[in-house]
SELUM-320510 format. One record per atom (N, C-alpha, C): atom name; residue number from 0; x, y, z. Coordinates in Angstrom, 2 decimals. Example, Ala and Ser with C-alpha at 12.3 -4.5 7.8 and 13.67 -1.06 7.14 Angstrom:
2
[site 'N'; 0; [13.19; -5.69; 7.80]],
[site 'CA'; 0; [12.30; -4.50; 7.80]],
[site 'C'; 0; [13.20; -3.30; 7.80]],
[site 'N'; 1; [12.85; -2.25; 7.08]],
[site 'CA'; 1; [13.67; -1.06; 7.14]],
[site 'C'; 1; [12.90; 0.03; 7.87]],
//
This chain:
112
[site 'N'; 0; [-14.24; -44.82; -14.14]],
[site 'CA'; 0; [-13.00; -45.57; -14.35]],
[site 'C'; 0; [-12.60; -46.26; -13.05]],
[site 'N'; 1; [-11.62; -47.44; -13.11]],
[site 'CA'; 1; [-11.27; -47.80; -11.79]],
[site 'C'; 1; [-10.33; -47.34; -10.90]],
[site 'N'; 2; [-9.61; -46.41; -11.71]],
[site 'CA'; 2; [-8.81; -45.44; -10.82]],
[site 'C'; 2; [-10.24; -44.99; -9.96]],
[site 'N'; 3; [-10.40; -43.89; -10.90]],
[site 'CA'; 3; [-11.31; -42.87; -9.82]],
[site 'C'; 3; [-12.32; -43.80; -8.67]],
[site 'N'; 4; [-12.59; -44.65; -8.63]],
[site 'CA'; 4; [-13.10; -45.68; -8.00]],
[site 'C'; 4; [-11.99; -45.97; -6.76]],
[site 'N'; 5; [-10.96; -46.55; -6.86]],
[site 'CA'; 5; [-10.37; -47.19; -6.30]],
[site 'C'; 5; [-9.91; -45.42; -5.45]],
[site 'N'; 6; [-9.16; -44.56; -5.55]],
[site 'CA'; 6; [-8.87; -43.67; -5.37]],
[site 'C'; 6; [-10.36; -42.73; -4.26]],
[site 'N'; 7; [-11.64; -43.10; -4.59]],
[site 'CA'; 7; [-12.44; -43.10; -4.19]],
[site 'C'; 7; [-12.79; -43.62; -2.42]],
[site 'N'; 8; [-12.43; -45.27; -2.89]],
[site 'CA'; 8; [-12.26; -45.88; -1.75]],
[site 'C'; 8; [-11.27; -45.76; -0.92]],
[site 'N'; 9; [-9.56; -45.38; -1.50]],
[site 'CA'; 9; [-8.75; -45.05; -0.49]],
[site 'C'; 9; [-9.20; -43.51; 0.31]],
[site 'N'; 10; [-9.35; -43.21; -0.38]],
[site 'CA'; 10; [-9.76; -41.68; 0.38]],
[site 'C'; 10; [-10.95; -42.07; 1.70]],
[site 'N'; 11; [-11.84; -42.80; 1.38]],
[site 'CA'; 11; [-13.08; -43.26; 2.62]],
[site 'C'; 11; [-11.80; -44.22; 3.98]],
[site 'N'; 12; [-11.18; -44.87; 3.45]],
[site 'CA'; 12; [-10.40; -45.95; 4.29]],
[site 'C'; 12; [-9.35; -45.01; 4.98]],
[site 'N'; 13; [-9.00; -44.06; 5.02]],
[site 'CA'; 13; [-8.12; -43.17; 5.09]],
[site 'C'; 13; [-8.09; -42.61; 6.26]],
[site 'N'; 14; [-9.25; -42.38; 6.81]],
[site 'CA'; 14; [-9.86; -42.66; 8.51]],
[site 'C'; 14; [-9.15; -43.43; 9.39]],
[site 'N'; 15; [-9.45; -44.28; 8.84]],
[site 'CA'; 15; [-9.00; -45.84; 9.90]],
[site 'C'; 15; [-7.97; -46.68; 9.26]],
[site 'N'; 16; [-6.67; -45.89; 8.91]],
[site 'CA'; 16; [-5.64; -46.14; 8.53]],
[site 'C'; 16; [-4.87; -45.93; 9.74]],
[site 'N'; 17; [-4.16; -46.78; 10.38]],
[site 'CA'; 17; [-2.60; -46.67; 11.32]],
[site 'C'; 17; [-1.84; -47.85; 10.98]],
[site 'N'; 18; [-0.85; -47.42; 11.67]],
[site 'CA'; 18; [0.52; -48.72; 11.81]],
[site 'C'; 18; [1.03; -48.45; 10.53]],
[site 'N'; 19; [0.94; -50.06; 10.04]],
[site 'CA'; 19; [2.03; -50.07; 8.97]],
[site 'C'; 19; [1.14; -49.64; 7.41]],
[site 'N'; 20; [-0.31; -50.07; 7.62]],
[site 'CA'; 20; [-0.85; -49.73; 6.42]],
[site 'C'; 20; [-0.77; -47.92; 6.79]],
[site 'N'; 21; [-1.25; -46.82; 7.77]],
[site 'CA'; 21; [-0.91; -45.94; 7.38]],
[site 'C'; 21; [0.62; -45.34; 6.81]],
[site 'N'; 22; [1.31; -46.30; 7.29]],
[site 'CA'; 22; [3.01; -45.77; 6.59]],
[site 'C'; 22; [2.63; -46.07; 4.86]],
[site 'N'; 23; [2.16; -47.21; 4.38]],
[site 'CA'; 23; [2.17; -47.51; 3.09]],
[site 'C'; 23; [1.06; -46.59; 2.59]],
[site 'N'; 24; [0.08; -46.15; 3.20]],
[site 'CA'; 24; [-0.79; -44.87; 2.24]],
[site 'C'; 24; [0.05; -43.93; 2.18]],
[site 'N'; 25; [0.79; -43.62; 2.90]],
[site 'CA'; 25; [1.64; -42.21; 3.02]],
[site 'C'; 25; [2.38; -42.17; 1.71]],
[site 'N'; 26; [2.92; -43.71; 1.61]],
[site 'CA'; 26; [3.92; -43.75; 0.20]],
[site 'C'; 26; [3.35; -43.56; -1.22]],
[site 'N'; 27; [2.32; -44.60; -0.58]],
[site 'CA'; 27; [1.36; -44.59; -2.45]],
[site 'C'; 27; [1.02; -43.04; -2.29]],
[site 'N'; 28; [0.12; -42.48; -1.47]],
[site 'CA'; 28; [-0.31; -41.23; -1.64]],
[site 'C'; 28; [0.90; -40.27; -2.04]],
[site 'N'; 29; [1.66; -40.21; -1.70]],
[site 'CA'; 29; [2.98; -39.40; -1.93]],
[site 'C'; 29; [3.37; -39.99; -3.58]],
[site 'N'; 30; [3.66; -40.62; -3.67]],
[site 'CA'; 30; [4.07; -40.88; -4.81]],
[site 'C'; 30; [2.82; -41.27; -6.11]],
[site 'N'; 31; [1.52; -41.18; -5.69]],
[site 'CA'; 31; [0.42; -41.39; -6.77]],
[site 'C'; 31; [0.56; -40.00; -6.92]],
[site 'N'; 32; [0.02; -38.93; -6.20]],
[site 'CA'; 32; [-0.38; -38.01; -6.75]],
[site 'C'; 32; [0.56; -36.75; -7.22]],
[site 'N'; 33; [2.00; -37.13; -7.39]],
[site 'CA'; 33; [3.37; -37.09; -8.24]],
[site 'C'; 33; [3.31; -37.29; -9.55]],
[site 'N'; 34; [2.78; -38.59; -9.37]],
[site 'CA'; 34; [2.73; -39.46; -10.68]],
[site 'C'; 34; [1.70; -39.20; -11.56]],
[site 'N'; 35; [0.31; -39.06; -10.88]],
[site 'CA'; 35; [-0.83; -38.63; -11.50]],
[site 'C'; 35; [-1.40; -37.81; -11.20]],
[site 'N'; 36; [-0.68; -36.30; -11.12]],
[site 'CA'; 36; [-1.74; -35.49; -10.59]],
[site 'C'; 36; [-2.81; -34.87; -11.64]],
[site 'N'; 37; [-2.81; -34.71; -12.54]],
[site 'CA'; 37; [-3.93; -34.48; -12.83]],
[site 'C'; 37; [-5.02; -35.33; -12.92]],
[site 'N'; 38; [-4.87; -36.52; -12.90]],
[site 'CA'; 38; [-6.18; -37.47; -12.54]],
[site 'C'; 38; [-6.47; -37.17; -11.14]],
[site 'N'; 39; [-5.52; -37.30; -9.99]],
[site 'CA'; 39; [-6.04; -37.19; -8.72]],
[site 'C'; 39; [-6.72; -35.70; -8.50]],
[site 'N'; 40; [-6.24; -34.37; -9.03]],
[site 'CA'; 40; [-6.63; -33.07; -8.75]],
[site 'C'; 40; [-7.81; -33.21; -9.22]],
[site 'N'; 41; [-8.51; -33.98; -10.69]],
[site 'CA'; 41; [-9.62; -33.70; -11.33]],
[site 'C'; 41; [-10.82; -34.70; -10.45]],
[site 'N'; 42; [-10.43; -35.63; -9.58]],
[site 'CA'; 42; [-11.25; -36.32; -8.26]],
[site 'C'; 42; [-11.94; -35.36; -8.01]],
[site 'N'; 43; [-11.10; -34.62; -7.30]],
[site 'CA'; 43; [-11.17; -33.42; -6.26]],
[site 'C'; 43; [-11.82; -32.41; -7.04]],
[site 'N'; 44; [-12.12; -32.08; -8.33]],
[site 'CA'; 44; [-12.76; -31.18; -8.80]],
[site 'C'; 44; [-13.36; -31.99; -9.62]],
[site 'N'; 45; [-14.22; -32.86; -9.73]],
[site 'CA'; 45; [-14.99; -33.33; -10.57]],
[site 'C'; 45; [-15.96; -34.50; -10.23]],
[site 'N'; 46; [-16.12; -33.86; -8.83]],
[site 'CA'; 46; [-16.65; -35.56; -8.02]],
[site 'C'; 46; [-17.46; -34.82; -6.53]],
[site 'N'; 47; [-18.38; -35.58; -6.05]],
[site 'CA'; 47; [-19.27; -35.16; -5.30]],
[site 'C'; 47; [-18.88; -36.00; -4.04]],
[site 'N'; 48; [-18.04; -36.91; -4.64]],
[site 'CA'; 48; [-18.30; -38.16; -2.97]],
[site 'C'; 48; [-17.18; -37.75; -2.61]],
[site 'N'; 49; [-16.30; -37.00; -3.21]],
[site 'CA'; 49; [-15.14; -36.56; -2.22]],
[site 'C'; 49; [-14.96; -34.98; -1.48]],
[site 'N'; 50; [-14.26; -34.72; -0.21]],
[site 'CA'; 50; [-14.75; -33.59; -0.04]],
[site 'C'; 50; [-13.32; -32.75; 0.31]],
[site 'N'; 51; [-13.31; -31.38; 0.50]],
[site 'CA'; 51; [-12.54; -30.69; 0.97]],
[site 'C'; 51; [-11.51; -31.35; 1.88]],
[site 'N'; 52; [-12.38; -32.04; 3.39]],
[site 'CA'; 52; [-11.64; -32.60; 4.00]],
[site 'C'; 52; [-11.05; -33.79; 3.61]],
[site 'N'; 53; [-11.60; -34.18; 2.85]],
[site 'CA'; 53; [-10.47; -35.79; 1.90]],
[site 'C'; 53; [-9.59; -34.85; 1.36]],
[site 'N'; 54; [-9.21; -33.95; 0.81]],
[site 'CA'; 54; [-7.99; -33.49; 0.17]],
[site 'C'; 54; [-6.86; -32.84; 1.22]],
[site 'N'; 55; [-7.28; -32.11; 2.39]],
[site 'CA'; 55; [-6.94; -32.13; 3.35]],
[site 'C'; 55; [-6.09; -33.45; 4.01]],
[site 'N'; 56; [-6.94; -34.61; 4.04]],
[site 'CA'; 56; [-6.43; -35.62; 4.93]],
[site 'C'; 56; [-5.19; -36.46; 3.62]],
[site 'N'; 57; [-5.54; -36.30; 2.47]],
[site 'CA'; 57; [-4.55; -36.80; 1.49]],
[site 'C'; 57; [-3.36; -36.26; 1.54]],
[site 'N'; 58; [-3.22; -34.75; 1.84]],
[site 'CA'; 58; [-2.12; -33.82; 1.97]],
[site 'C'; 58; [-1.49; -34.37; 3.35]],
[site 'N'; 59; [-2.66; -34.74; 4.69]],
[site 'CA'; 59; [-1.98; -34.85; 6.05]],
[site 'C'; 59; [-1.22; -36.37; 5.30]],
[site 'N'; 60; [-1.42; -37.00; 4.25]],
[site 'CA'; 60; [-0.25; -38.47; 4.09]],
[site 'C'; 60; [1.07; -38.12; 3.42]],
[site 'N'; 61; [1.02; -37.59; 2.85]],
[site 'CA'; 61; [1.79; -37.02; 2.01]],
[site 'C'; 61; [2.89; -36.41; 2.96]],
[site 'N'; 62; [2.75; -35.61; 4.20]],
[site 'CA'; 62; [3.19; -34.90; 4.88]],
[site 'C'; 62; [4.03; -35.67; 5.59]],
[site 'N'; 63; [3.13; -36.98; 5.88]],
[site 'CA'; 63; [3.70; -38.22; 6.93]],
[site 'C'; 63; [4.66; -38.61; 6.48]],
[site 'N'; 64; [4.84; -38.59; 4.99]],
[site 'CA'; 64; [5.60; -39.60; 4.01]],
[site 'C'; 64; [7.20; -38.46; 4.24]],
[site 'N'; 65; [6.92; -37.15; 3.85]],
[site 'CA'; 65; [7.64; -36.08; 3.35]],
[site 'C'; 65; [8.77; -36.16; 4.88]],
[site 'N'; 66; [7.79; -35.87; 5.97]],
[site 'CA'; 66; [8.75; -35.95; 7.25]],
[site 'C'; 66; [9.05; -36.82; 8.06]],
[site 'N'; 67; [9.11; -38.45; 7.24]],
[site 'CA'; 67; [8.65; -39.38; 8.32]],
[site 'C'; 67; [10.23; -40.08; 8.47]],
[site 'N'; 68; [11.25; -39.42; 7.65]],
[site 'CA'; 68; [12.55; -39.84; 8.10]],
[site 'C'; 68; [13.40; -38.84; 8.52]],
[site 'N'; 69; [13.18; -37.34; 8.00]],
[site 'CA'; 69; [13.98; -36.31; 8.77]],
[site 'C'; 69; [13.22; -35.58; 8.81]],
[site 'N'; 70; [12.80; -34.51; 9.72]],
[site 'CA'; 70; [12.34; -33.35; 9.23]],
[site 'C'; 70; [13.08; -31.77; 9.10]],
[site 'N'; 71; [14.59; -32.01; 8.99]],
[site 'CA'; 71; [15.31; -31.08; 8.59]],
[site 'C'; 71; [14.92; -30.60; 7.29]],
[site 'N'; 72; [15.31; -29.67; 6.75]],
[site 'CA'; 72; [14.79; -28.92; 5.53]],
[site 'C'; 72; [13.54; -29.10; 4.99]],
[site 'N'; 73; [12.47; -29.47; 6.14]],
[site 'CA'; 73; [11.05; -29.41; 5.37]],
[site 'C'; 73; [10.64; -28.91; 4.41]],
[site 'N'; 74; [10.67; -27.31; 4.45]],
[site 'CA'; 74; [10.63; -26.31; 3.55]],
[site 'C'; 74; [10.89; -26.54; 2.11]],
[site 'N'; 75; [11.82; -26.92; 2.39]],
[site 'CA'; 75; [12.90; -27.38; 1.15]],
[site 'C'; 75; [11.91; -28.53; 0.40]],
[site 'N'; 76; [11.68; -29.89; 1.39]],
[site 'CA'; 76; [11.08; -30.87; 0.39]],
[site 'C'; 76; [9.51; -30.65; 0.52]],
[site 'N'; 77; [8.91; -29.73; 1.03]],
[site 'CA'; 77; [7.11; -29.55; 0.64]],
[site 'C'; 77; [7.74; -28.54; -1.01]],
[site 'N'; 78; [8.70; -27.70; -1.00]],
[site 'CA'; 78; [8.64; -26.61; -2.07]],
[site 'C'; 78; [8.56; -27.44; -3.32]],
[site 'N'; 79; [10.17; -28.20; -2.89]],
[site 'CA'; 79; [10.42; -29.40; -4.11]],
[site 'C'; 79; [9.03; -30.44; -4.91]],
[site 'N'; 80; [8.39; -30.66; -3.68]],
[site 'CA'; 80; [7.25; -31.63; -4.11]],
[site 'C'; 80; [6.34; -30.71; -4.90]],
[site 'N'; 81; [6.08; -29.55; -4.23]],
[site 'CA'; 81; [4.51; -28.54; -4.88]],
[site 'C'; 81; [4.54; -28.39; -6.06]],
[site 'N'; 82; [6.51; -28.03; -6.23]],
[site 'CA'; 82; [6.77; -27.57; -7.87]],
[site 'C'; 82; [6.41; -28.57; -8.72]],
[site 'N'; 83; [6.83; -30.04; -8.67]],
[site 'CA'; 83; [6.80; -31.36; -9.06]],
[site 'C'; 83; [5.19; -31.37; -9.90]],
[site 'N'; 84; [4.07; -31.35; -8.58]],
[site 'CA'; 84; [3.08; -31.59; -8.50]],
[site 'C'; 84; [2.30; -30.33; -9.88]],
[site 'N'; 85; [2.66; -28.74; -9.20]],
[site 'CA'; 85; [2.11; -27.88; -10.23]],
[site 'C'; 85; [2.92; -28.18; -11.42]],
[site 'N'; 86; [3.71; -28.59; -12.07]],
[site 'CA'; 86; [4.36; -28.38; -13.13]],
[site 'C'; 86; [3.42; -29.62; -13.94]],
[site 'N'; 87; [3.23; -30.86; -13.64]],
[site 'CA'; 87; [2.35; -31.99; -13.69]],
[site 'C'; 87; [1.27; -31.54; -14.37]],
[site 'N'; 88; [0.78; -30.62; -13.96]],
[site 'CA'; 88; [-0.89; -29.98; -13.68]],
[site 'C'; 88; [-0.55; -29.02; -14.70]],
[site 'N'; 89; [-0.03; -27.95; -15.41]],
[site 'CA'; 89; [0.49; -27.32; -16.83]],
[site 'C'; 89; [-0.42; -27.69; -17.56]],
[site 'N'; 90; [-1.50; -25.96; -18.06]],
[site 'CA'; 90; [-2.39; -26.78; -18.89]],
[site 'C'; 90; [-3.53; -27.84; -18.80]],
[site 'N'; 91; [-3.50; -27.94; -17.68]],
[site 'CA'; 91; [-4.69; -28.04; -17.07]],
[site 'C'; 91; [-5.83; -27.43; -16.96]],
[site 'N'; 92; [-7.27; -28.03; -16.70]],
[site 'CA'; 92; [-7.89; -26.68; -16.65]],
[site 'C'; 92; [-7.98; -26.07; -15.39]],
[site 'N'; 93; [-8.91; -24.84; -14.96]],
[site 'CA'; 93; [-8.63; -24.18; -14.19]],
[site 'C'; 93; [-8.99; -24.95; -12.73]],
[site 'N'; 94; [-9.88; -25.81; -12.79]],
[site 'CA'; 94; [-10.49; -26.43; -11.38]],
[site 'C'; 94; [-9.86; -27.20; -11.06]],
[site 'N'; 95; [-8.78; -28.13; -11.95]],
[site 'CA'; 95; [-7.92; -28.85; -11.95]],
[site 'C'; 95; [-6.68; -27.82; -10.63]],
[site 'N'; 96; [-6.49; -26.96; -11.77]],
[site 'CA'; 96; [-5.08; -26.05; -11.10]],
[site 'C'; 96; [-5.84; -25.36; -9.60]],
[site 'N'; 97; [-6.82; -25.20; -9.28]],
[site 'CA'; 97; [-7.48; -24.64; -8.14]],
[site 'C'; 97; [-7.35; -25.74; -7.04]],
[site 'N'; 98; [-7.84; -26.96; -7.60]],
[site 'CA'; 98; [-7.20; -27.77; -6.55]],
[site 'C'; 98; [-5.93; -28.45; -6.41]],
[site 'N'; 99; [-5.20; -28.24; -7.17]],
[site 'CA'; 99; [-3.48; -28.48; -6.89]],
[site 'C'; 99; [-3.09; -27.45; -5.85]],
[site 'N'; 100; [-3.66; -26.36; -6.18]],
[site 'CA'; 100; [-3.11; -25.28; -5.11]],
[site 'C'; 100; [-3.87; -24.82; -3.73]],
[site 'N'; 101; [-4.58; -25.67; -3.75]],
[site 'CA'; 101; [-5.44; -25.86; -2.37]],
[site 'C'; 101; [-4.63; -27.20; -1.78]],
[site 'N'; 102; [-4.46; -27.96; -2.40]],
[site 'CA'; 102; [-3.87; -28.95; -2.13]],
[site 'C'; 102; [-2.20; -28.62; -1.45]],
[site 'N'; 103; [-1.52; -28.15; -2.71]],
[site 'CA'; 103; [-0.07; -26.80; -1.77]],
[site 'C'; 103; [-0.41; -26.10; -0.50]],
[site 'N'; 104; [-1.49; -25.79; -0.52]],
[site 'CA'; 104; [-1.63; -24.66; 1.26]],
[site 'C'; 104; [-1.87; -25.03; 1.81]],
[site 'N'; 105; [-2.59; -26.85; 1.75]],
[site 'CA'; 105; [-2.90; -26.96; 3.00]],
[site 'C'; 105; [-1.15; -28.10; 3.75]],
[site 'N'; 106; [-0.70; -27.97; 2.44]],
[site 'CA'; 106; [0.85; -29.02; 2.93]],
[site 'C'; 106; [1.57; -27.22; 3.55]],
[site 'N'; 107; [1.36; -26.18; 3.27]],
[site 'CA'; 107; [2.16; -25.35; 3.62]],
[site 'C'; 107; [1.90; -25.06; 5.04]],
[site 'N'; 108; [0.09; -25.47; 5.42]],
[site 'CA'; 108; [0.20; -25.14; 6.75]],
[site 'C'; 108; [0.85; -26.04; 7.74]],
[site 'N'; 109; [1.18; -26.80; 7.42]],
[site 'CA'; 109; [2.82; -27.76; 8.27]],
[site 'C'; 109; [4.31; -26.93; 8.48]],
[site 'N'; 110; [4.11; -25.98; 7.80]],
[site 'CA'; 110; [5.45; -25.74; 7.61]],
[site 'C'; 110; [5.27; -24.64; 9.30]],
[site 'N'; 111; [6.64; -25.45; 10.16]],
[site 'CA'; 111; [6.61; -24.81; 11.20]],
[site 'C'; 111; [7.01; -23.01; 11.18]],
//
């Protein structure tokens, strides 16, 4: 499909993202995989060209996005987002839900 394609390629470009295009991955990434997480979790479990560390570095945008205007009550908005994200994912299958929650720990290891 051209999601998984396109989603494909942001994840490779994701490297050599700064400035203003890394502020705008931070957003789409933050808010795509809100919107679609079970297409984005099933990438991550259903795909060879992407790896551990791409889900990792998707979480480090997300993070950018989450603290990039306050970082008072972090806690508060990684919890808010995870719930968002697992509730999304409901019924899912299990490799699906394995990487939503790999995806949660590695946003938890931010939490100071």
């Amino acid at each position: 499909s051209y999601r998984k394609f396109y989603l494909s390629v942001l994840t490779k470009v994701m490297d050599k993202a700064d400035g203003a295009f890394s502020e705008a991955l931070s957003v789409f990434a933050k808010d795509y995989i809100e919107q679609h997480s079970i297409d984005f979790f099933t990438l991550f479990a259903n795909n060879n060209t992407v790896s551990e560390k791409d889900l990792q570095r998707w979480s480090d945008f997300v993070m950018m996005e989450l603290t990039l205007d306050d970082v008072t009550n972090i806690q508060k908005k990684i919890a808010d987002y995870e719930k968002r994200i697992v509730h999304n994912c409901q019924g899912s299958n299990s490799e699906v839900i394995d990487k939503c929650d790999e995806f949660c720990n590695y946003m938890e290891g931010y939490i100071p």
